[in-house]
C-alpha positions in Angstrom: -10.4 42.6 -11.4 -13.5 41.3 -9.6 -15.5 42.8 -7.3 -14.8 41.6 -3.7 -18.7 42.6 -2.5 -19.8 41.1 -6.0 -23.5 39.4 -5.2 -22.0 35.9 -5.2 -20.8 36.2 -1.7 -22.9 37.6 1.1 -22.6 41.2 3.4 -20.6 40.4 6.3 -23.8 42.1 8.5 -26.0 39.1 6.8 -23.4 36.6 7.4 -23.2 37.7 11.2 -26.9 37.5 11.5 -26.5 33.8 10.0 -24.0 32.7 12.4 -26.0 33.5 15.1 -29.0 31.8 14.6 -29.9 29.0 16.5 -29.7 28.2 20.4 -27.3 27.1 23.1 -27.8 23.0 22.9 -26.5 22.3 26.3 -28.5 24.9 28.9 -31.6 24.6 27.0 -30.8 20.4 27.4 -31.3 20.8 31.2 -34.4 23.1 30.9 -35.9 20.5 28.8 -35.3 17.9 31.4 -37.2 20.2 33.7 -40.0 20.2 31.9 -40.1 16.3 30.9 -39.9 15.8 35.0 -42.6 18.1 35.5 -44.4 16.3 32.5 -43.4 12.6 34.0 -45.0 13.9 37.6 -48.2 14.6 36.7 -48.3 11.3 34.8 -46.8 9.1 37.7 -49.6 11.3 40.0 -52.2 10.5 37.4 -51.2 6.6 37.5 -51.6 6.6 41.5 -47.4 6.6 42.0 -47.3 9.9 44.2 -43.8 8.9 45.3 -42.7 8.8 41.9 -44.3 12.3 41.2 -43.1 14.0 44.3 -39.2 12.6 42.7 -39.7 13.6 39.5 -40.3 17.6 41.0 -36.8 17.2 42.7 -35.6 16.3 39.5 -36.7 18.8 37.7 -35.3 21.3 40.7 -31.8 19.4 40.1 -31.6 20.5 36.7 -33.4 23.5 36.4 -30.8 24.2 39.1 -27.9 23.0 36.9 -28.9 25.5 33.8 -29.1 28.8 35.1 -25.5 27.9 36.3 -24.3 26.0 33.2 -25.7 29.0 31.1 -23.6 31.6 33.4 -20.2 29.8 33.2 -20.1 29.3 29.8 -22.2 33.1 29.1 -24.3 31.4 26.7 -27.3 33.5 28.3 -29.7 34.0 25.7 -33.8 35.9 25.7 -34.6 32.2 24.6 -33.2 30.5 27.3 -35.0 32.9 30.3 -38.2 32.4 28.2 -37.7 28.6 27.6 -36.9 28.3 31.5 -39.9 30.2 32.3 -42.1 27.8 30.3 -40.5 24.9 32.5 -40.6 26.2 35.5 -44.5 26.9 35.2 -45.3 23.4 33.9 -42.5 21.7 36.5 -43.0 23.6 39.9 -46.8 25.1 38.9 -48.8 22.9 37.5 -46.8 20.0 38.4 -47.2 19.9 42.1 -50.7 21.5 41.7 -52.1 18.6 40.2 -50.0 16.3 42.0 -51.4 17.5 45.6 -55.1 17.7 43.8 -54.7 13.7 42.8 -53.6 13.0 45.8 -55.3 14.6 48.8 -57.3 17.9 47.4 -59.7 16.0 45.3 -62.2 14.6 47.9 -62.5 18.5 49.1 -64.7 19.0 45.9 -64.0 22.5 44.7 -62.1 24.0 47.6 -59.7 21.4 46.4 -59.1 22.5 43.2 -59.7 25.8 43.7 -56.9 25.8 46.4 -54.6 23.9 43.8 -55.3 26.5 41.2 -54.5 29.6 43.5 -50.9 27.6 44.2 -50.6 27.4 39.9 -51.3 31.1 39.4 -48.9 32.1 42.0 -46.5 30.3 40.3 -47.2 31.9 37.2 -47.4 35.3 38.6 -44.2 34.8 40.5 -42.4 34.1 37.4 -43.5 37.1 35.7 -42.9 39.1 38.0 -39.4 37.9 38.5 -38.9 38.2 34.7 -39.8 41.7 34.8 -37.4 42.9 37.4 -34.3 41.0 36.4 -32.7 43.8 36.0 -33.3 46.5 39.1 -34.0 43.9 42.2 -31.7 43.3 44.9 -29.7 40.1 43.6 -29.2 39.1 46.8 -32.7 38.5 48.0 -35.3 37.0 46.1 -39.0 38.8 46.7 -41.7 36.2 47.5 -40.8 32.5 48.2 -39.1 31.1 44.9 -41.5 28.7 43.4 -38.7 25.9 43.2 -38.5 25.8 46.5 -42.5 25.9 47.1 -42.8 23.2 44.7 -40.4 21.4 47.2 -42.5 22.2 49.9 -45.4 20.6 47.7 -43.8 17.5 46.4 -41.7 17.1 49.8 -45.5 16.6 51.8 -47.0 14.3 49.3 -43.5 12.2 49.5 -43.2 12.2 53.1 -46.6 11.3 53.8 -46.6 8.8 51.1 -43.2 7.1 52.4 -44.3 6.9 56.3 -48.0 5.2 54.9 -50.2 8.2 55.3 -53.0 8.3 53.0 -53.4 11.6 51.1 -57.2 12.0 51.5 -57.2 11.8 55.5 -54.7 14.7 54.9 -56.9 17.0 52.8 -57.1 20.0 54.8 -54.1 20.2 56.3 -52.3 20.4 52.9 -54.7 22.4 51.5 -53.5 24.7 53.6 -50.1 23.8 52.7 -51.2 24.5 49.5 -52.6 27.9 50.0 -49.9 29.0 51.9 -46.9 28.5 49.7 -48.9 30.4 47.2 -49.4 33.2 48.9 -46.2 32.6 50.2 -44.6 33.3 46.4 -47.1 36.3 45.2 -46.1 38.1 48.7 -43.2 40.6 49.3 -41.5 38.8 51.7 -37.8 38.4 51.1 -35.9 35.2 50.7 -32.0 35.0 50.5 -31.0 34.1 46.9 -27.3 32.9 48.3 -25.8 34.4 45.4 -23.4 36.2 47.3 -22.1 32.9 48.7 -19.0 32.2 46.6 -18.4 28.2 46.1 -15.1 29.1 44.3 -13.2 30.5 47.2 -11.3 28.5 49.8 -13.8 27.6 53.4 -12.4 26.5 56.5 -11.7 22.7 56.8 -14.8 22.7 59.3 -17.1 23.4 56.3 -16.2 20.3 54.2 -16.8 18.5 57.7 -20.3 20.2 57.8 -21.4 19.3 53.9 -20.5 15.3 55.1 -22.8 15.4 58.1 -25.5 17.1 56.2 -25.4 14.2 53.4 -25.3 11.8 56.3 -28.6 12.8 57.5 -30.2 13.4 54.3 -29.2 9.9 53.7 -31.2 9.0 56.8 -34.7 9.9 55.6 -34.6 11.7 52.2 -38.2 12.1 51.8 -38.5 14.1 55.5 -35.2 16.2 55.7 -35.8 17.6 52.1 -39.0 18.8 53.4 -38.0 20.4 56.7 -35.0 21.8 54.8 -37.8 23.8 52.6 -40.1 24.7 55.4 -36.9 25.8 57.6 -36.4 28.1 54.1 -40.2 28.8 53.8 -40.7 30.5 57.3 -37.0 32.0 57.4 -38.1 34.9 55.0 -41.4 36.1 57.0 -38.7 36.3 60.2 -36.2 38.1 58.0 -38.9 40.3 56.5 -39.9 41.2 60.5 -36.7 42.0 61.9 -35.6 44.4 58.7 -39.0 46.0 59.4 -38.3 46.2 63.3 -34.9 47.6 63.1 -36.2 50.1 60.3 -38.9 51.2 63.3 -36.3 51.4 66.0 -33.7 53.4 63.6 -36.5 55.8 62.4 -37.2 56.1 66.6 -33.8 56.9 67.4 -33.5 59.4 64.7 -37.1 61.1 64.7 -37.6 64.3 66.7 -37.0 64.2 70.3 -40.7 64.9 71.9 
C-alpha cells in the first residue's frame, strides 16, 4: 500500500506556502498607475506642458485613491501592497510636484528654489514613514500632518491654475515658494486633518445630499483647475483651526476643573 506522504507529492505546509506566492494583480494595477502619473508629470513638466503635469498628479490622486479602497473591499491587503503604495506615493505626490513647481517657477530663485522644492520632497518622505509606522495605534479618524496627496494637490492645483488663467510661473516664484514651504511643513507637523473614514458611503443620506453632490459637480465643472485648488487649501488650513480649538477647549476644561484659587 503506498505511502500517502511518499516524496513524490509535496507537505501540505510547502504547498500552502506555494499557493501564496505572488501578489494581488488588481490593487497593485492602480498603484502602478500612480506612479506612471507621477513619472508622466515630471516629464510633461520637463517638456514645458505644466498643465499636463499638474493633470497627471490628479491622476495619480484618482487611483492611488481607488487602491487603498479596491484592496479593502476585496481584503487583498498585503506588506507588499503598503510598501509598493509607499514607493508611489513618494515618486507621485513628492518628487512629482517638487520638480514640477522647481521647472516651472522655483528655478530662477537659484538655490532657494531648489532648496525649497527639496524640503517639500523630504516631507513627503518623512510623512510617509511616519504614517507607515503608526498604522496601527493612531487615531483612524484623523490623519497627523497634512496628507501628502492632498499637498501634492495644493502643489499641482497652483501650477494648473496659474498656468490655465495665463500667469507665468517665474513672475510667481516667491509666492509659491512659499506655497511650497508651507505644505511641507504643513505634512511633517502635528496638526490634525480629518481622514473621513468615519463617513459611511454605504448607508442611506437624506435626498438633500444627492442634491448637494450635483451642485458641487456643477461648479467643479465651471473651473476645474481653480475649485480643485481652493477645495485643498479650504482642507489645508481646516486642520491648523481644528488643531486650535481642540487645544482651546483642552485649556478651558483643564480651567474649569483645576483648583479653585
Amino acid at each position: 500500500m503506498p505511502d500517502p506522504t511518499s516524496r513524490d507529492d509535496p507537505p501540505a505546509g510547502l504547498e500552502r506556502r506555494q499557493r501564496r506566492r505572488g501578489i494581488y494583480l488588481l490593487p497593485n494595477l492602480f498603484t502602478t498607475a500612480t506612479l506612471f502619473a507621477g513619472f508622466y508629470g515630471i516629464l510633461a513638466a520637463m517638456d514645458g506642458r505644466f498643465g499636463t503635469a499638474a493633470l497627471a498628479v490628479f491622476a495619480a490622486m484618482l487611483a492611488d485613491g481607488i487602491d487603498g479602497r479596491l484592496a479593502r473591499l476585496t481584503n487583498t491587503q498585503t506588506d507588499f501592497g503598503a510598501e509598493y503604495d509607499s514607493l508611489a506615493d513618494l515618486i507621485a505626490f513628492g518628487l512629482a510636484p517638487a520638480l514640477i513647481m522647481y521647472l516651472w517657477a522655483l528655478q530662477p530663485l537659484g538655490k532657494p528654489g531648489w532648496l525649497a522644492a527639496f524640503v517639500y520632497a523630504a516631507a513627503t518622505a518623512l510623512r510617509l514613514a511616519r504614517f507607515n509606522t503608526q498604522v496601527g495605534v493612531a487615531d483612524k479618524r484623523y490623519f497627523q500632518g497634512l496628507p501628502s496627496p492632498s499637498a501634492a494637490a495644493i502643489m499641482a492645483g497652483s501650477v494648473w491654475t496659474a498656468t490655465d488663467l495665463g500667469f507665468p510661473g517665474h513672475g510667481l516664484s516667491w509666492p509659491m515658494a512659499a506655497i511650497t514651504l508651507l505644505s511641507g511643513l504643513l505634512m511633517v507637523s502635528n496638526v490634525r486633518y480629518s481622514s473621513f473614514k468615519e463617513v459611511d458611503f454605504r448607508g442611506k443620506v437624506p435626498f438633500i445630499v444627492l442634491v448637494a453632490i450635483i451642485l458641487a459637480l456643477a461648479i467643479l465643472l465651471l473651473h476645474p483647475p481653480s475649485v480643485l485648488l481652493s477645495i485643498f487649501f479650504i482642507y489645508a488650513l481646516s486642520g491648523p483651526l481644528t488643531t486650535w480649538r481642540a487645544m482651546r477647549r483642552l485649556r478651558q476644561d483643564g480651567g474649569e476643573t483645576g483648583p479653585e484659587g
